[in-house]
C-alpha angles and dihedrals in degrees: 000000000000130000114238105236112254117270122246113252098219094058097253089292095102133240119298120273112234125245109256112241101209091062092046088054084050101061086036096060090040090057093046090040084049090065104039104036107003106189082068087044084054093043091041082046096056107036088052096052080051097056082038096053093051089043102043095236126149107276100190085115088054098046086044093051095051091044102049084043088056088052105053089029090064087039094047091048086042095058090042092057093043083051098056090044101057090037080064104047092044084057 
């Protein structure tokens, strides 16, 4: 008698494929970059949509990143432009 060969654990779909970390610092540094400076958080967002899009990843950082950019990039152009405006009327 013969012995079956022994199954395979994951169900035959194969084991899970890591998360790249790179990709994960990434999104990280474009969320961070979206608050402080955010023109590099725009640039980091996109170009990580971009790697994420060629290697299949999550790309909830990236979008993240580019949303929260757009956000304090129109505020920041909005006060600017408050700002200019009362500097002018005050002269």
């Amino acid at each position: 008698m013969t012995t079956p060969p022994p199954q395979d654990p994951s169900g035959g779909y194969g084991a899970p494929q890591p998360a790249n970390e790179s990709s994960k610092t990434l999104g990280i540094i474009g969320v961070v970059c979206a608050v402080i400076c955010w023109p590099a958080g725009l640039i980091i967002a996109i170009i990580g949509l971009n790697k994420v899009k060629q290697t299949g990843e999550s790309d909830s950082l990236f979008k993240a990143a580019l949303i929260v950019s757009i956000i304090v990039g129109v505020l920041g152009i909005i006060g600017s432009i408050a700002n200019f405006s009362m500097a002018a009327g005050m002269s």
